[in-house]
N, C-alpha and C positions, 0 to 999 in steps of 0.2 A: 064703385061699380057693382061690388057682390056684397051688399049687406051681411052681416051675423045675426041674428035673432037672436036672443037673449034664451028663447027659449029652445034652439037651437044648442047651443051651448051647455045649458043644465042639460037640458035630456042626453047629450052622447058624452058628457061631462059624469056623469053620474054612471052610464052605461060604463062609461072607461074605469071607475073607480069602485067599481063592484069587490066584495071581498070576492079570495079567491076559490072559496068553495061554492059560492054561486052561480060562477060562472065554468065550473066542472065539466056538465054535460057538456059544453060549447067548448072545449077546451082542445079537443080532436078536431073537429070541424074546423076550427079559425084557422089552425093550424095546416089542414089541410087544404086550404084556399086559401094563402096569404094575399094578401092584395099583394099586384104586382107593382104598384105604384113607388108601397111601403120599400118594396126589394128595390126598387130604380134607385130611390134616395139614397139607400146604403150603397146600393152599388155604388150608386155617384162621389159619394163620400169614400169609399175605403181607394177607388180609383185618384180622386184628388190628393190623399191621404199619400196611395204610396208616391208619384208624381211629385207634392209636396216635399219629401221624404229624401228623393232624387234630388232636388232639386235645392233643399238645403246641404245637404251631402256636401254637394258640388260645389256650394254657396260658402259652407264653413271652410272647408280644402283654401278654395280660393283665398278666403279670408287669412288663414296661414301664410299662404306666401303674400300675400298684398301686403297684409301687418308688419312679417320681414323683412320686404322691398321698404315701403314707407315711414313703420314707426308708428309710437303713440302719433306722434306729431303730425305727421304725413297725413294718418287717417283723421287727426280732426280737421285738416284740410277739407279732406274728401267731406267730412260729415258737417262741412260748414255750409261750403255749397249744396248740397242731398238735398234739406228742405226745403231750399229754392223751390228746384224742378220738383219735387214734390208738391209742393202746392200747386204750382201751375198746372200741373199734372192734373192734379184732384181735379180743380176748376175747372178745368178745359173741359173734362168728361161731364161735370154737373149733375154728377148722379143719374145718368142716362142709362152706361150700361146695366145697372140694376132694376131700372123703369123697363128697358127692354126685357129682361129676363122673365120678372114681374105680369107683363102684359104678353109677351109671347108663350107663356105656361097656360095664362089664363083663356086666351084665344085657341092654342090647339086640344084645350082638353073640352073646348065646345065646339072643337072641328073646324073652326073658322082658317085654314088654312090660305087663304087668300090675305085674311086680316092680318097675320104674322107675316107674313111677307112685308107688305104693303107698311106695318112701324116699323121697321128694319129698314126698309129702304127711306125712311124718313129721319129715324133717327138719325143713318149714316150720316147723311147730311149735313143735319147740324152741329156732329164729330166734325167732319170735314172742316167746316169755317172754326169753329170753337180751337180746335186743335192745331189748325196754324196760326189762328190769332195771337194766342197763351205761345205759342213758340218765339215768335215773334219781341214779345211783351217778354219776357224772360231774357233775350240775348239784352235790349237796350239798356232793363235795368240791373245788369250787371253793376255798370258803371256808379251810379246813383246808390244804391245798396252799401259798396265802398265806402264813399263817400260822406255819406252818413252815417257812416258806423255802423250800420244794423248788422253787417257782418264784419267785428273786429279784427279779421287779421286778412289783410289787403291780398295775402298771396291766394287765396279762395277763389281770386277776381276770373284767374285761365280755367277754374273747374266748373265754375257754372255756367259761362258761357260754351263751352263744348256739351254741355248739357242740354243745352236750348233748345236745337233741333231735337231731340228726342220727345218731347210730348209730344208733337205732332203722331207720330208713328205708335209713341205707346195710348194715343187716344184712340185710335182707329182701332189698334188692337184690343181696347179692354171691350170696346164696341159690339164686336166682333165675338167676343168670349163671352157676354153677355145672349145675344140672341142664343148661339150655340147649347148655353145652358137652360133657355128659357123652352127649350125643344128635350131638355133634360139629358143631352148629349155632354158627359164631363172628358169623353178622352180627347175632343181635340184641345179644352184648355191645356188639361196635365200634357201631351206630346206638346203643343206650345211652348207650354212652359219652362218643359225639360230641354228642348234646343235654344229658345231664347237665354236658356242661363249658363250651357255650353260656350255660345257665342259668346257672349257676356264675358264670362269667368276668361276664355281666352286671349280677350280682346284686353282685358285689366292688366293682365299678368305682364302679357308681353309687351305694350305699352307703357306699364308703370317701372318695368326693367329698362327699356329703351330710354328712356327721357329724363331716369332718374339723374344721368352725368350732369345735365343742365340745371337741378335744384329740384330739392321738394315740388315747387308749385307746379312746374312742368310732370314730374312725374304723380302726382294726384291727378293734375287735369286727363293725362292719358289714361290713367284706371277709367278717369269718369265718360270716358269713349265705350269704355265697354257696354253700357244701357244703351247708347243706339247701334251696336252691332246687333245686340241680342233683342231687340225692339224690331228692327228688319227684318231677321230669320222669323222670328216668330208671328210675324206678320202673313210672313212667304205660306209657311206651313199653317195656318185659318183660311186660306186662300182655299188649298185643297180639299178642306173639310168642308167649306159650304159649298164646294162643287158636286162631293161625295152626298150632301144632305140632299141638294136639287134631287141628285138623282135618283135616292130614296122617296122624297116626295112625288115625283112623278111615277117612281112605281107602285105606289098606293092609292095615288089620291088621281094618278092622268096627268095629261100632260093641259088640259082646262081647266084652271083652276079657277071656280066663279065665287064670289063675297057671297054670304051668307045671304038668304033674303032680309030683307030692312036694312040692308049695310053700304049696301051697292054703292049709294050715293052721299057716304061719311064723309064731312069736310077735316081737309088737311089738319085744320083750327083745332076741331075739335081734337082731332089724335094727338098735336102736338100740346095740346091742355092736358089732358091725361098725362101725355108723356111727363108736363113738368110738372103735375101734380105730385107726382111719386119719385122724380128726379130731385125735384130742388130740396127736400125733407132732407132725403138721402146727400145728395153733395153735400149738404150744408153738414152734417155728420161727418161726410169723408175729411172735410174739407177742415173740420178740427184737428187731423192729426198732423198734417203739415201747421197747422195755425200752433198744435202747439211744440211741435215742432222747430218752429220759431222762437218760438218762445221760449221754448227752451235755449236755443242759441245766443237768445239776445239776455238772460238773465242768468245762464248760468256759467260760464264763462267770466261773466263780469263779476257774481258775488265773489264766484271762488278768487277772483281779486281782492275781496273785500276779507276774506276768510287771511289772505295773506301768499297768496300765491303768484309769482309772476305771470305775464302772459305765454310764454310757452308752459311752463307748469301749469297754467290753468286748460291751456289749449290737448295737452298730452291725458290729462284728467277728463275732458271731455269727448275727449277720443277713446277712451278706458269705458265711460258709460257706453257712448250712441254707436261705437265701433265696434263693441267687443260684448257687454252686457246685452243691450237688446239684441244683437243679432240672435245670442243664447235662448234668451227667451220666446224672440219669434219661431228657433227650432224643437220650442218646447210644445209650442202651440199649432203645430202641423194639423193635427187631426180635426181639434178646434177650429181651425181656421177652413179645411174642409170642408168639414161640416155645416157652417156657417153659409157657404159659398152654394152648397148643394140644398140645403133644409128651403132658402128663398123659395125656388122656382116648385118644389115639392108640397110645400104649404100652400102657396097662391092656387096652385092647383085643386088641392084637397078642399080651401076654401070654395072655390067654383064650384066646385061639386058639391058644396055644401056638407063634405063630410069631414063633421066634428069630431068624431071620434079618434079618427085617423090624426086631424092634428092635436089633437091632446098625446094619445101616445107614440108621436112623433117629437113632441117639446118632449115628455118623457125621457123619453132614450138618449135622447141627445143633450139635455144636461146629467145622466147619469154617465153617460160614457165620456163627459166632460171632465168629471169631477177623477173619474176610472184612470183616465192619462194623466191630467194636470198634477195629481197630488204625489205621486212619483218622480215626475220631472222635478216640479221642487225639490223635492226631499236631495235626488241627486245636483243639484245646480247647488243648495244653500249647503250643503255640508262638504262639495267637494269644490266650492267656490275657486279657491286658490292654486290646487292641483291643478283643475281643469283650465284657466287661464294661462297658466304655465305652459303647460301642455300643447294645447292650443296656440296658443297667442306669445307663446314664449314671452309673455308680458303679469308676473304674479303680482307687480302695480293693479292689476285691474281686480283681483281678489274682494278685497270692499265693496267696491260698484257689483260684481256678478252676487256676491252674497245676498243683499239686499235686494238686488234687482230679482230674486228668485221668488219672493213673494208675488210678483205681479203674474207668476204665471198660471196661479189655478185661477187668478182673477181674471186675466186675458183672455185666457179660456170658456168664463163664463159671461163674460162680455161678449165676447165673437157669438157664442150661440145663440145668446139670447137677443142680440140684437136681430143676427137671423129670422128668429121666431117673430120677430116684433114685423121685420118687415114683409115676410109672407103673409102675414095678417093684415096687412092695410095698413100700418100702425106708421108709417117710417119719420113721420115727425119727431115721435117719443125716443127714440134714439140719442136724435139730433139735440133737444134739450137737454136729454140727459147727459150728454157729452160735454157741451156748455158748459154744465152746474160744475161737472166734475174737473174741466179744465181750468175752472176760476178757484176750484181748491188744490189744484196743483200749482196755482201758480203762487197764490200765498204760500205756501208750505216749501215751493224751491227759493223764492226769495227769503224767506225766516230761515231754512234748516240749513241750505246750500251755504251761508253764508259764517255761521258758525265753523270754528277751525277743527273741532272735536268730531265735527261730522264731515265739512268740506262735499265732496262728492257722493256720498252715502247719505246724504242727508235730499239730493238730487234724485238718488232710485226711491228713497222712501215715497216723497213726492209722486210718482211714477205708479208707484203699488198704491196708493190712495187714489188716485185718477181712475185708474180702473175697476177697483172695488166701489166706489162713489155711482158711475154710470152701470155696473154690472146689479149690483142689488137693486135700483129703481129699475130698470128693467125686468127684474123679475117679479118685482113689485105688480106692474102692467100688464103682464104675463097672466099673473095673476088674476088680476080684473077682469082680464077678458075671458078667458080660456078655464077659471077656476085650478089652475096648476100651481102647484106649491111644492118648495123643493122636501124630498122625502127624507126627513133628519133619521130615522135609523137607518137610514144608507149610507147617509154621509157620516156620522158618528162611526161605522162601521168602516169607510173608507179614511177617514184620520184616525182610527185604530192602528189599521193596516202601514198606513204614512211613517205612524211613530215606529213602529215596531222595524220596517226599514230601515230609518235613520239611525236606528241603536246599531242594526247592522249595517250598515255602511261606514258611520265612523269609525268602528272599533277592527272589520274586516282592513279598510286601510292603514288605519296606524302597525297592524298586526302585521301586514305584512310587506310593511317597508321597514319596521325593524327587522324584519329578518332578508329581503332581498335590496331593500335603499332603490327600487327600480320603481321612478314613479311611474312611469307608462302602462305598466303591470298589474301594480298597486291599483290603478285609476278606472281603467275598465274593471279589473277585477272587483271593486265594489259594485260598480253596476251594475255587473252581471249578476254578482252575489245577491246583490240589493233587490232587483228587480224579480228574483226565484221567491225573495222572502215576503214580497209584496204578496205576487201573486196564491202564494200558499196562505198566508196570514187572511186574505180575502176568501177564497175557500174555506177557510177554515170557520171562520162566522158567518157565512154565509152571505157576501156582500156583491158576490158575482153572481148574478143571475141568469138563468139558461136560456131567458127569453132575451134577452139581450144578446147573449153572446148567437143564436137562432139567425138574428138580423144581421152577423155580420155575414160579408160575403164570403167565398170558400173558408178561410180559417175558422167560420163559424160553426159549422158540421164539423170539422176533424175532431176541432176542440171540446166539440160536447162529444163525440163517439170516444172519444181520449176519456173523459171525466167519467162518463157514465161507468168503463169500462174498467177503472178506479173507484166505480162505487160511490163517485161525489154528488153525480147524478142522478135519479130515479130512470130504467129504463122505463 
């Protein structure tokens, strides 16, 4: 619908990559009329960010005592049935909510406030039937799934059925968090969020305590009740945020609200063609990670059979990866995944407006402050692999898998963004291939490496970190092509300085000082904390944090530069 020009592109491409003493005189000026758009985004992003933050909090706690109640074993349970409803999940939605965000960004930033209305109450729609259908379709092939082995250990059978009715509820709601975003409004997903995983976390706990007398499978299936308590609250609460937006809309815009001229008489067809034009790219994308997902259940489980492992040993090992490792990871990728979530509906917009500048140094920032979190969180995941499991998960079995699995997270992270990027450009095909290419090298690589005994389960995460690095560089690649962006190697050189220089201090801070206090809990944050002072100093100190970066964040952006300047790190 909004073409790029090519020549569009070089001219605010070129404009964006001016050295910086060219753009001197302008350097007061920019600054003193930021675009308020630029600010929404961040806003939007440090709000999902801390929400996200909350809400793995809540998320890892929970995980403690669930992993307690159940076990390795218990949770591969749980993680056997997951990518069930996971898929049907993905499916039912079809990449919709993101076509809504997509299309309602780019309609109110041309005012067309009748037309965002008008795909919202269209898409709802076809959430509605899609989301009971896939509910539906999920309870009967429970049985069948059994059956055929696709899921090896029968006792899975009571947790994905109780699963069933939840897509229905979590379709409506990603629907629903979709438009919300595509108005650039992020606090009612994060409030959502944060009581959908309240209810959640409470609903697991106290169900997987109650039902555990009767046997594992009954006390997995009750954890897996907790997705539709906190699918219904969170439901509840989008209820009263699109009531709160009417009433904003109508005080700005009246209580008449007429379609644009020439729009008046837009057939249904037509909108729901657009819709699936930018929907089905994107499902098909989402719609890999359940797929591989899958995949992952139906092959790796089985090799580590072939590696030499019985079926609970293999079942406890993959509850050690998908229970324990990735959840790690996805709380590595918080801000990443923010960002990702926010950068959509901010891009499709800036495109509308035809203002390239804005999205060039909007990919910008957002793979640098990608690279800014991501390469810390590794460093503390791969060196404190085993403590942290411990700790955590009072499971130091899982040590292996979290080491390894630590690599996927600067890669996750630049996956999440840049997928981002790709889709508020029109682009959301390119994702979806590149996911493809990447899922058909992951799956060579867990049936070769998973299977070997030397690697076993470790050879599962590697898999894992190559999947995402596969689909994260071709996307940048693309990135590339369109938009003339390339990642800026003395930043990053600069930012794996910083990384190394961490890790020296991290490992030697904990060995240090658990020979002298033997308290791992101590010892564990105390590297963190240690680690993450040494990061941020090492990065000041070659100059790898930049003040126009840190400018765009929301309040901690100003303190922290009146902090640094005031330190002298900064030029007043």
């Amino acid at each position: 619908m909004f073409s790029i020009s090519k020549q569009d592109v070089e001219a605010n491409v070129q404009a964006a990559q001016q050295p910086q003493e060219a753009q001197g005189s302008n350097k007061s000026s920019d600054e003193g009329k930021k675009s308020s758009k630029g600010e929404s985004f961040l806003k939007g992003t440090f709000i999902l960010t801390i929400a996200g933050f909350v809400v793995k909090v809540i998320g890892s706690l929970n995980w403690i005592f669930v992993s307690r109640i159940l076990g390795g074993e218990g949770i591969g349970l749980y993680q056997m049935a997951f990518p069930i409803y996971f898929f049907a999940m993905t499916v039912s939605q079809a990449g919709v909510p993101v076509a809504i965000s997509i299309i309602t960004a780019e309609r109110v930033a041309l005012k067309d406030i009748y037309g965002a209305k008008r795909v919202f109450r269209i898409s709802m729609g076809l959430m509605l039937v899609t989301g009971l259908l896939f509910s539906v379709l999920t309870y009967f092939a429970a049985d069948w799934l059994i059956e055929w082995h696709f899921i090896r250990d029968a006792r899975a059978y009571l947790s994905m059925v109780v699963l069933a009715p939840t897509v229905f509820f979590v379709t409506l709601l990603a629907a629903s968090r979709g438009y919300l975003q595509g108005w650039q409004r992020m606090t009612p997903t994060a409030v959502s969020q944060i009581v959908e995983q309240i209810f959640r976390v409470i609903t697991m706990i106290l169900l997987a305590q109650l039902f555990l007398p009767w046997g594992l499978e009954y006390a997995s299936a009750g954890a897996s009740l907790g997705a539709f308590a906190g699918a219904v609250t969170g439901l509840i609460v989008l209820v009263y945020y699109h009531w709160k937006l009417d009433r904003d809309i109508e005080r700005d815009y009246g209580h008449d609200i007429k379609p644009l001229p020439g729009t008046e008489h837009e057939p249904v067809l037509k909108i729901m063609r657009r819709i699936f034009m930018l929907s089905l790219p994107v499902s098909a994308a989402s719609i890999m990670l359940p797929v591989v997902s899958n995949l992952d259940l139906m092959i790796v489980p089985q090799r580590l059979e072939v590696a030499g492992y019985s079926v609970n040993e293999a079942t406890e090992l993959f509850g050690y990866l998908t229970g324990m490792a990735v959840p790690l990871v996805n709380l590595s990728c918080i801000i990443t995944a923010s960002m990702a979530m926010s950068i959509v509906p901010a891009i499709s917009e800036a495109r509308a407006l035809r203002d390239m500048k804005r999205v060039y140094n909007q990919t910008a920032a957002s793979v640098r402050i990608s690279n800014f979190v991501c390469f810390p969180a590794f460093v503390i995941v791969f060196v404190l692999a085993t403590p942290i499991s411990s700790l955590i998960y009072n499971a130091p079995g899982a040590g292996p898998a979290v080491m390894i699995s630590a690599f996927s997270i600067v890669l996750l992270g630049l996956h999440q963004v840049s997928t981002g990027i790709l889709q508020g450009l029109g682009h959301p095909t390119i994702p979806m291939v590149n996911m493809i290419l990447a899922a058909a090298a992951k799956v060579i690589l867990n049936w070769e490496l998973t299977a070997l005994p030397w690697l076993g389960i470790m050879g599962a995460a590697w898999a894992t970190a190559a999947d995402m690095g596969v689909a994260a560089i071709i996307n940048l690649f693309f990135i590339y092509k369109f938009i003339g962006y390339r990642m800026e190697i003395p930043q990053l050189l600069k930012t794996l300085f910083a990384a190394a220089v961490m890790a020296v201090a991290v490992y030697f801070f904990y060995d240090w000082t658990m020979a002298w206090w033997n308290i791992g809990a101590i010892s564990t944050f105390g590297a963190v904390f240690f680690g993450c002072f040494v990061y941020i100093a090492t990065m000041l100190l070659v100059g790898g944090l930049l003040e126009d970066d840190l400018a765009r964040m929301p309040m901690i952006g100003r303190i922290g530069i009146r902090i640094l300047r005031r330190i002298g790190v900064f030029k007043s």
